[in-house]
SELODREN-565409 format. One record per atom (N, C-alpha, C, CB): residue in one letter; atom name; chain; x negated, y negated, z; residue number from 1. Coordinates in nm, 4 decimals. Glycine has a CB too. Example, Ala and Ser with C-alpha at 12.3 -4.5 7.8 and 13.67 -1.06 7.14 Angstrom:
PT/a/N/A/-1.3190/0.5690/0.7800/1
PT/a/CA/A/-1.2300/0.4500/0.7800/1
PT/a/C/A/-1.3200/0.3300/0.7800/1
PT/a/CB/A/-1.1308/0.4473/0.9046/1
PT/s/N/A/-1.2850/0.2250/0.7080/2
PT/s/CA/A/-1.3670/0.1060/0.7140/2
PT/s/C/A/-1.2900/-0.0030/0.7870/2
PT/s/CB/A/-1.4084/0.0598/0.5725/2
This chain:
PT/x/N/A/0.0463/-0.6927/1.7105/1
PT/x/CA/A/0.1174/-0.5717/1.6765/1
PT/x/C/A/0.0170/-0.4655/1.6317/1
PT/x/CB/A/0.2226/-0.5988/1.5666/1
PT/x/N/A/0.0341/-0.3281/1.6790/2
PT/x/CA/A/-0.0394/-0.2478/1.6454/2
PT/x/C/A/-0.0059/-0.1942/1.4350/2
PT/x/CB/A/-0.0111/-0.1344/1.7786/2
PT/x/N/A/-0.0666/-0.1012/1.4245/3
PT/x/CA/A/-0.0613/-0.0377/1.3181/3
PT/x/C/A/0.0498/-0.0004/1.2631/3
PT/x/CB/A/-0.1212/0.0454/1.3274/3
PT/x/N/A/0.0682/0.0775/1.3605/4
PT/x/CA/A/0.2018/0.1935/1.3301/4
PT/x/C/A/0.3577/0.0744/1.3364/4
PT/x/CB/A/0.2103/0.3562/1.5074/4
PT/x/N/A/0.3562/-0.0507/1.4065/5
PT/x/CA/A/0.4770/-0.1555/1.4086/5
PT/x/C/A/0.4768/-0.2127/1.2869/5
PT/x/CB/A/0.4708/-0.2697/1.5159/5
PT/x/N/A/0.3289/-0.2289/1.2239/6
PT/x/CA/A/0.3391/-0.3149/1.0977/6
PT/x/C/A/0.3697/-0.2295/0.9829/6
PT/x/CB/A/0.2081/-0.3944/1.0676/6
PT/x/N/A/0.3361/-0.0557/1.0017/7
PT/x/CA/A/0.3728/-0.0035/0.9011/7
PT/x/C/A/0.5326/0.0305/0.8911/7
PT/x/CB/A/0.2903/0.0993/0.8906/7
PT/x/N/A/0.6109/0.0832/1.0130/8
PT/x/CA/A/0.7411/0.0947/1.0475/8
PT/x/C/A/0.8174/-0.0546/0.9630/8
PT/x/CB/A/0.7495/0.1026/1.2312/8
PT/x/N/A/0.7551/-0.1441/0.9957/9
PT/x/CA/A/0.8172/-0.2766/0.9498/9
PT/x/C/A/0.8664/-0.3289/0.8145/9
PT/x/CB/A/0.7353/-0.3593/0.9777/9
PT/x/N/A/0.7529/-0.2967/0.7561/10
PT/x/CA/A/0.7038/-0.3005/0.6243/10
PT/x/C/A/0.8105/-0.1691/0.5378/10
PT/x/CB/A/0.5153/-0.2671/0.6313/10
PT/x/N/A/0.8518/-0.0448/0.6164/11
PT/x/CA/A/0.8734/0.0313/0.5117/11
PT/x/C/A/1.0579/0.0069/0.5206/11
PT/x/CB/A/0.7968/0.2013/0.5323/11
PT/x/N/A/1.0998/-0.0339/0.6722/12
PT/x/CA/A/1.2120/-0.0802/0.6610/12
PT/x/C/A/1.2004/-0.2100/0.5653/12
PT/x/CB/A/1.2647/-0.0999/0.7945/12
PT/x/N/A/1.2221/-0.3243/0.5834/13
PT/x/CA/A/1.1823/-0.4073/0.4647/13
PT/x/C/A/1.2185/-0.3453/0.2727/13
PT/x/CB/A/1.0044/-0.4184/0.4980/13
PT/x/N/A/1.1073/-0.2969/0.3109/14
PT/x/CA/A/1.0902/-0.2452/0.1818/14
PT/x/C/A/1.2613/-0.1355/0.1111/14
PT/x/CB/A/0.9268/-0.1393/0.2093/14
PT/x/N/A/1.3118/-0.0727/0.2457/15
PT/x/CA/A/1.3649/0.0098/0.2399/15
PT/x/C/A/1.5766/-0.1327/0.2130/15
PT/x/CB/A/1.2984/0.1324/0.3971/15
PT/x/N/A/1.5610/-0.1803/0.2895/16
PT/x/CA/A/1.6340/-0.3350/0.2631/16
PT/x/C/A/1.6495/-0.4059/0.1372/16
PT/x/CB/A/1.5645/-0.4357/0.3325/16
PT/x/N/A/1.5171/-0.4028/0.0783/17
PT/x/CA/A/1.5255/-0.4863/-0.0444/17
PT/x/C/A/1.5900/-0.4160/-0.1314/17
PT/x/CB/A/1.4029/-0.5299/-0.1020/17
PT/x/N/A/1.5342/-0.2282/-0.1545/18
PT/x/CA/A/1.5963/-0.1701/-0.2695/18
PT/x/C/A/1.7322/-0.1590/-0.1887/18
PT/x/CB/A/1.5233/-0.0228/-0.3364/18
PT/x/N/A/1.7822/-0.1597/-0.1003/19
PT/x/CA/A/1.9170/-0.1493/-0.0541/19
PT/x/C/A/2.0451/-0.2701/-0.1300/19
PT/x/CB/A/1.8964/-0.1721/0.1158/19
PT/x/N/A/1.9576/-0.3958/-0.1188/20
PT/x/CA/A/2.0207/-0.5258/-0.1861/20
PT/x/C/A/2.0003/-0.4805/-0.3385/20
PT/x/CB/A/1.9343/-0.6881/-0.1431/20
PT/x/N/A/1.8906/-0.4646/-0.3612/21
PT/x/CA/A/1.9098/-0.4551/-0.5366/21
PT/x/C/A/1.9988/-0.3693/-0.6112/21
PT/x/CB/A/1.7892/-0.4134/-0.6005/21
PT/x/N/A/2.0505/-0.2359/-0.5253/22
PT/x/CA/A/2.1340/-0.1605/-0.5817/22
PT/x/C/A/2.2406/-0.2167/-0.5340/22
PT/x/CB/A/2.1212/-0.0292/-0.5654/22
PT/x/N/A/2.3001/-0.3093/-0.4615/23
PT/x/CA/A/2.4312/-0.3207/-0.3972/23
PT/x/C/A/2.4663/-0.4489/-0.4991/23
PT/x/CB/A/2.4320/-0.3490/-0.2099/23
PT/x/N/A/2.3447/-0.4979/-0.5366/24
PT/x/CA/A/2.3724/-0.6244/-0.6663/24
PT/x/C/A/2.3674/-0.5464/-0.7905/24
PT/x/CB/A/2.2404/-0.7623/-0.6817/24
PT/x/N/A/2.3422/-0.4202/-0.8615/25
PT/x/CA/A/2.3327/-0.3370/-0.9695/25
PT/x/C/A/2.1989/-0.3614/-1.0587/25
PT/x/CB/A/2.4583/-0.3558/-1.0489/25
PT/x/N/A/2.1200/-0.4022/-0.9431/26
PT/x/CA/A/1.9865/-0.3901/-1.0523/26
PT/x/C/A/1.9202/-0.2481/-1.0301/26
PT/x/CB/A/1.8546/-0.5196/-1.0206/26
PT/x/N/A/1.8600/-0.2121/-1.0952/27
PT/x/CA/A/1.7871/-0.0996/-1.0711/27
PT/x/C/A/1.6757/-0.0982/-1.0108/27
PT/x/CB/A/1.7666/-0.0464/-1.1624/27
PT/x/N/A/1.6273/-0.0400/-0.8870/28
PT/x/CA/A/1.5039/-0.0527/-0.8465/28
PT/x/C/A/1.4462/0.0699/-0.8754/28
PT/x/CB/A/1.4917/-0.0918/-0.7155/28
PT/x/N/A/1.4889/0.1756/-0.9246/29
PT/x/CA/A/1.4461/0.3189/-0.9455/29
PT/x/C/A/1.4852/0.3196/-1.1007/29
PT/x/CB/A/1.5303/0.4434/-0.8406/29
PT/x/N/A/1.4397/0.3239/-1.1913/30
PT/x/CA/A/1.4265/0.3661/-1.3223/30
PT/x/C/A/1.4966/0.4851/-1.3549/30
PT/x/CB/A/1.2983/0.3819/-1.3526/30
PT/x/N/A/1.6338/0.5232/-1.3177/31
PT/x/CA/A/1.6678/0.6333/-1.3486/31
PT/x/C/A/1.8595/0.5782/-1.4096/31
PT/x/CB/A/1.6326/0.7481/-1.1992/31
PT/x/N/A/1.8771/0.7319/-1.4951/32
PT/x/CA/A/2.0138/0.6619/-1.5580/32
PT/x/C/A/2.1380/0.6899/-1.4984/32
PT/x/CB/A/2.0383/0.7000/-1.6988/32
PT/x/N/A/2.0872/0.8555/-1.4226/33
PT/x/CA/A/2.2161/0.8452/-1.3323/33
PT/x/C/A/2.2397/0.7551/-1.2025/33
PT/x/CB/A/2.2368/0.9732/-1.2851/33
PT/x/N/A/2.3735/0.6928/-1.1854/34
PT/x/CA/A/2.4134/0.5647/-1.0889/34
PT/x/C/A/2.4208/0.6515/-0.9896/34
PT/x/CB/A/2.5552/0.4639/-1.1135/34
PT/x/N/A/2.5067/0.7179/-0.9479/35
PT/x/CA/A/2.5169/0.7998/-0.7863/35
PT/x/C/A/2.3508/0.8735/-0.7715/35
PT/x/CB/A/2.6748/0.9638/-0.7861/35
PT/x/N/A/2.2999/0.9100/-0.8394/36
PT/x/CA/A/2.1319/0.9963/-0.8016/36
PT/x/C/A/2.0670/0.8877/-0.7528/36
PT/x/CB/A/2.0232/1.0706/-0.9455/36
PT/x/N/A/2.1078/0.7649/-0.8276/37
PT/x/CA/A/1.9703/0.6181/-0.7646/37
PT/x/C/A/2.0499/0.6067/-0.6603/37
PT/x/CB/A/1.9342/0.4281/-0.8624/37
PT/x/N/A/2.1984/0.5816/-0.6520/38
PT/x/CA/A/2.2218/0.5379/-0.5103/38
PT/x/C/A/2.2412/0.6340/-0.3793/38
PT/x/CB/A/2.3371/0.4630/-0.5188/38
PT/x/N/A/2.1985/0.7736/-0.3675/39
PT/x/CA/A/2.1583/0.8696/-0.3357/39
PT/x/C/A/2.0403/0.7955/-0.2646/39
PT/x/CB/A/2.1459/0.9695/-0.4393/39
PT/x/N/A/1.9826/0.8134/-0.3038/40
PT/x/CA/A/1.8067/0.8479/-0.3462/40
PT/x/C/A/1.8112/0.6876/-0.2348/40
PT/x/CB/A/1.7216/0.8411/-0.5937/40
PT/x/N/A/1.8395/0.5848/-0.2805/41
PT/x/CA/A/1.8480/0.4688/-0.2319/41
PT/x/C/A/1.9178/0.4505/-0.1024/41
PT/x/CB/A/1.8975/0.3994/-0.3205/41
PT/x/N/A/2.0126/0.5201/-0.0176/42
PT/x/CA/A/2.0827/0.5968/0.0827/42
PT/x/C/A/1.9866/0.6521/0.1857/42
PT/x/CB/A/2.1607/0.7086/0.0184/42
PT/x/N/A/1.9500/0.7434/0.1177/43
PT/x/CA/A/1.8573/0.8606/0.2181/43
PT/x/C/A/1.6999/0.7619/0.1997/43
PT/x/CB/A/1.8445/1.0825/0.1244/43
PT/x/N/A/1.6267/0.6896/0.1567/44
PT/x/CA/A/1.5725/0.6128/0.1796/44
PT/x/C/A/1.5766/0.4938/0.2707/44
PT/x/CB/A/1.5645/0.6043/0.1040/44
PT/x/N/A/1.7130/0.4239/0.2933/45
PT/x/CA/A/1.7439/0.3619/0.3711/45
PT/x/C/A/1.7075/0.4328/0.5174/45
PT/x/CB/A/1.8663/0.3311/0.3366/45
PT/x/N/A/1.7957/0.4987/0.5379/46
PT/x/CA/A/1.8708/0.5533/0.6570/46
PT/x/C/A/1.6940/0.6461/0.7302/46
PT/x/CB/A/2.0502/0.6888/0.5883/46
PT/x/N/A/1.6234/0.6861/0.6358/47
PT/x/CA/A/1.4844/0.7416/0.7305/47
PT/x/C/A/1.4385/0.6304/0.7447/47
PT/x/CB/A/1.3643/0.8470/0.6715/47
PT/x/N/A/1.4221/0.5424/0.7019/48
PT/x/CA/A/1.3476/0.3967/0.7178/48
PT/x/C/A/1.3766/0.3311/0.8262/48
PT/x/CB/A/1.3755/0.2996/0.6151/48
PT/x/N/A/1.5155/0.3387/0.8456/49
PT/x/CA/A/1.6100/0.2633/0.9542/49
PT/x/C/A/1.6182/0.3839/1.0908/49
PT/x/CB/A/1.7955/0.2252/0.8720/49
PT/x/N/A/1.5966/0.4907/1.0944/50
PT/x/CA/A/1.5988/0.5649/1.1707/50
PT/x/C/A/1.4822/0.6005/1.2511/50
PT/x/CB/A/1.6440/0.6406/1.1197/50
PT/x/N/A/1.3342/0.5915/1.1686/51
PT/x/CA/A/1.1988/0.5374/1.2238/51
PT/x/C/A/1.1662/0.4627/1.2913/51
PT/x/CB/A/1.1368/0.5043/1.1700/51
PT/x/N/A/1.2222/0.3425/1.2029/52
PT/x/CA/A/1.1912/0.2287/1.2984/52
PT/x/C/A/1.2729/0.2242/1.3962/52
PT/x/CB/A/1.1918/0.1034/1.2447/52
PT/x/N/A/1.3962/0.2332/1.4185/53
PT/x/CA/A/1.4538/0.2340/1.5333/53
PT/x/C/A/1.4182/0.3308/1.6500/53
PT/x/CB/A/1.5698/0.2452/1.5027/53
PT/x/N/A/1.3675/0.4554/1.6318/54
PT/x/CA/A/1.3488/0.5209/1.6629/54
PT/x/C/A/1.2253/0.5175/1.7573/54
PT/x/CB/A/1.3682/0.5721/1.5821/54
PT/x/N/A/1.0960/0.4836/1.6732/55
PT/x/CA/A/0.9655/0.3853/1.7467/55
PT/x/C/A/1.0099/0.2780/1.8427/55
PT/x/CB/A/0.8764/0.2956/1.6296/55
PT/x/N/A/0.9047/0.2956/1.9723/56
PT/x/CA/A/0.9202/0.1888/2.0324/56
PT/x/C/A/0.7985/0.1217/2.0129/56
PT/x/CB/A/0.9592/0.2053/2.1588/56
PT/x/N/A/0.8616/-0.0250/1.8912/57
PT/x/CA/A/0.7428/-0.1124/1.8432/57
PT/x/C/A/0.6450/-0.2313/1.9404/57
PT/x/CB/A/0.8109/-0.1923/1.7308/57
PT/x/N/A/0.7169/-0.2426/2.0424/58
PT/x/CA/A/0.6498/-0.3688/2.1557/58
PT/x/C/A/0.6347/-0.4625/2.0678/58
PT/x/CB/A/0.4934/-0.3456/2.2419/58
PT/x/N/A/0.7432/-0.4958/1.9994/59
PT/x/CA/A/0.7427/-0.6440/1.9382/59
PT/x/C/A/0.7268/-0.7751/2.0228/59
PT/x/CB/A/0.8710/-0.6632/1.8711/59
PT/x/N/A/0.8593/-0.7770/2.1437/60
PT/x/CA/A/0.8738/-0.8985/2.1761/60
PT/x/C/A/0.7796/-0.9222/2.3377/60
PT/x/CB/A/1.0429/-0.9233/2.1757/60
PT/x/N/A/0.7535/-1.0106/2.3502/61
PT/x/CA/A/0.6655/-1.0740/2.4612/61
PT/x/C/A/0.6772/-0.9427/2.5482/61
PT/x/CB/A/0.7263/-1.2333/2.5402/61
PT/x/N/A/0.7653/-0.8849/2.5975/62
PT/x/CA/A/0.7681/-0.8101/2.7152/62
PT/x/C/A/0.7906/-0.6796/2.6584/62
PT/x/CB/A/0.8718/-0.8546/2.8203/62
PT/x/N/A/0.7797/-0.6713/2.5564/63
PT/x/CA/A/0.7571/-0.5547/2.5019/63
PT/x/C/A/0.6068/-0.5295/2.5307/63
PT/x/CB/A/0.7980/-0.5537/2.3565/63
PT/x/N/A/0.5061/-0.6295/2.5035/64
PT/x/CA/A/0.3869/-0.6228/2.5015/64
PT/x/C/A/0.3521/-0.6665/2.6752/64
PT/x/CB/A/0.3317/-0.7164/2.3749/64
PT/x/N/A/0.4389/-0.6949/2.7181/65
PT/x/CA/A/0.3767/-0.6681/2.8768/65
PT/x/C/A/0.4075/-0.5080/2.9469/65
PT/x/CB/A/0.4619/-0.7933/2.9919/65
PT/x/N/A/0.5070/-0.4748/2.8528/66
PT/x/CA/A/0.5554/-0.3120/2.8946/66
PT/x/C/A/0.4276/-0.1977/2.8094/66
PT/x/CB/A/0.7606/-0.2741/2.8111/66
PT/x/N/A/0.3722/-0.2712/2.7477/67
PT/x/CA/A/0.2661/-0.1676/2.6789/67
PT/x/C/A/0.1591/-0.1978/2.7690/67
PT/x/CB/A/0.2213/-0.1910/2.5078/67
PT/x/N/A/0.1092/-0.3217/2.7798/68
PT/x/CA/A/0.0010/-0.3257/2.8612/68
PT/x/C/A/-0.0446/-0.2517/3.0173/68
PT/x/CB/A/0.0029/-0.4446/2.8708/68
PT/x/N/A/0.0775/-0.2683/3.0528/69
PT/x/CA/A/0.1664/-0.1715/3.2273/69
PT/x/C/A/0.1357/-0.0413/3.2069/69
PT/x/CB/A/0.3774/-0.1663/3.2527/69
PT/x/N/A/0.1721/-0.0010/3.0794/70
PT/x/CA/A/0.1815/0.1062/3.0565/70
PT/x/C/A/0.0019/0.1928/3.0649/70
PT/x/CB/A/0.2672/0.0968/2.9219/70
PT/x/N/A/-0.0655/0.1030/2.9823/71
PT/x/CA/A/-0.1656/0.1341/2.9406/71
PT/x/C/A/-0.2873/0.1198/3.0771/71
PT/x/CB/A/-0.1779/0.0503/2.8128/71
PT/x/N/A/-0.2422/0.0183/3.1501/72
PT/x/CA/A/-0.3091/-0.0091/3.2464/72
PT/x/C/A/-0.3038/0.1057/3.3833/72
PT/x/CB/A/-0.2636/-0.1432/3.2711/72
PT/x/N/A/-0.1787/0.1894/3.3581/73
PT/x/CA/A/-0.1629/0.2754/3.4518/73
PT/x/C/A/-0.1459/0.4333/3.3750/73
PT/x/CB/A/-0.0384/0.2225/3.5406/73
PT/x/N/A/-0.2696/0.3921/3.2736/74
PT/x/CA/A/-0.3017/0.5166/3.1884/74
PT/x/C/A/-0.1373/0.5581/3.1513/74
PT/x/CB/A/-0.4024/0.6535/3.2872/74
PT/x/N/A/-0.0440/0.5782/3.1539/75
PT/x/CA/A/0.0763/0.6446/3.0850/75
PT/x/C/A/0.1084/0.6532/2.9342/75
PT/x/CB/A/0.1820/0.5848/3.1337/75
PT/x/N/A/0.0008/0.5846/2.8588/76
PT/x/CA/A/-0.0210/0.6055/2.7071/76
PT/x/C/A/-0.0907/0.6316/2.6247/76
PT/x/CB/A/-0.0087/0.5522/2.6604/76
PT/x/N/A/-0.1340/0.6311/2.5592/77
PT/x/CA/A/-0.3004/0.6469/2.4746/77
PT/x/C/A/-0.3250/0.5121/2.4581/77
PT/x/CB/A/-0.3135/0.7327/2.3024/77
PT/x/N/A/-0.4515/0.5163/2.4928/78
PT/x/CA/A/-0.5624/0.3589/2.4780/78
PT/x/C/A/-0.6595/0.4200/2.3724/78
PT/x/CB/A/-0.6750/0.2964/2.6552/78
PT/x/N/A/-0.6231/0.3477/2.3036/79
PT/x/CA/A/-0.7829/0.3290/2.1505/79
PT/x/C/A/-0.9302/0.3145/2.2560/79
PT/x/CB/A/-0.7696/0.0966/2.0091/79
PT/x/N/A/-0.9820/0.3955/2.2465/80
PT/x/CA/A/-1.1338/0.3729/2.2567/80
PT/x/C/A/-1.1865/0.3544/2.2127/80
PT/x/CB/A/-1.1983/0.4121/2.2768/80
PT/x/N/A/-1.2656/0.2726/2.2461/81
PT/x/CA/A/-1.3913/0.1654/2.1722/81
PT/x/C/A/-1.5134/0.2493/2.0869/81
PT/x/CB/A/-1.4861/0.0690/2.3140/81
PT/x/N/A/-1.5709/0.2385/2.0029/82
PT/x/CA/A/-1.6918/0.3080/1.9689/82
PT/x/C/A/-1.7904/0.2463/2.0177/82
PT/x/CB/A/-1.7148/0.3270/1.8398/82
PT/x/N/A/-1.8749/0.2894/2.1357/83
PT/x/CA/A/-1.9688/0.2668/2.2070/83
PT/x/C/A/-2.0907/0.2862/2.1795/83
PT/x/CB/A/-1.9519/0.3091/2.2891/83
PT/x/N/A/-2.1329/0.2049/2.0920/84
PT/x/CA/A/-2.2770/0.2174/1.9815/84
PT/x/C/A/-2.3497/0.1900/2.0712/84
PT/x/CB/A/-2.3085/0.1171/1.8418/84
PT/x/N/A/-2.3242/0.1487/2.2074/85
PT/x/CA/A/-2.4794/0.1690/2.2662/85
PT/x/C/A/-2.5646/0.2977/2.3082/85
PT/x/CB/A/-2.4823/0.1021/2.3833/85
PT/x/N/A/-2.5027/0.3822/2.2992/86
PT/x/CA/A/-2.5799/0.5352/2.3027/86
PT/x/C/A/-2.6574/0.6292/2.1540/86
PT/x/CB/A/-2.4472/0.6397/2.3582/86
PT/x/N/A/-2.7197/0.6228/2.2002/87
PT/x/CA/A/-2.8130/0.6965/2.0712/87
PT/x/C/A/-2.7921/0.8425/2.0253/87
PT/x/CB/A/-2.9672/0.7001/2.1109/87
PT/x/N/A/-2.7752/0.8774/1.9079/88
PT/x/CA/A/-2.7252/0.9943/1.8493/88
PT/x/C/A/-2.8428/1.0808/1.8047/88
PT/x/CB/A/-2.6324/0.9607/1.7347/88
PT/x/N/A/-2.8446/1.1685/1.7669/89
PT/x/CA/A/-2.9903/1.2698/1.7396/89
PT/x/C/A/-2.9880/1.2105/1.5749/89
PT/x/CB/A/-2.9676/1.4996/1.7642/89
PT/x/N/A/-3.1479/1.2157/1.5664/90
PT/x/CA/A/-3.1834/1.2098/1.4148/90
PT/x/C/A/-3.1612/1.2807/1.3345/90
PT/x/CB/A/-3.2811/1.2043/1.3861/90
């Protein structure tokens, strides 16, 4: 998985857990008003869930044969290598 799948992943996740903790009444946000945390906890969800869905992550096997296709017939950006074999000025 590239970068950007593990970070998308991670912030849904993240965005899930405080979703459960307010739906059980713990506080994951330190604040006293109840509708502002569950606000706040809402619109956190929903960009989290809307990112990631939104990204196409090439998670599953043929996801990663659809990136490779892709990449192989140039239609995406390919990371280039840093090619330390060429010499730079002193």
């Amino acid at each position: 998985m590239d970068k950007g799948t593990i970070v998308r992943t991670l912030v849904l996740l993240i965005a899930l857990i405080n979703q459960l903790l307010t739906l059980y009444n713990k506080s994951p946000l330190p604040l006293d008003d109840e509708q502002l945390e569950q606000f706040v906890s809402m619109v956190f969800t929903t960009v989290a869930a809307m990112i990631a869905w939104y990204k196409n992550n090439y998670v599953t096997k043929k996801g990663h044969k659809q990136k490779q296709l892709l990449e192989e017939e140039k239609l995406t950006k390919v990371k280039k290598n840093n090619d330390k074999s060429c010499s730079s000025p002193k």
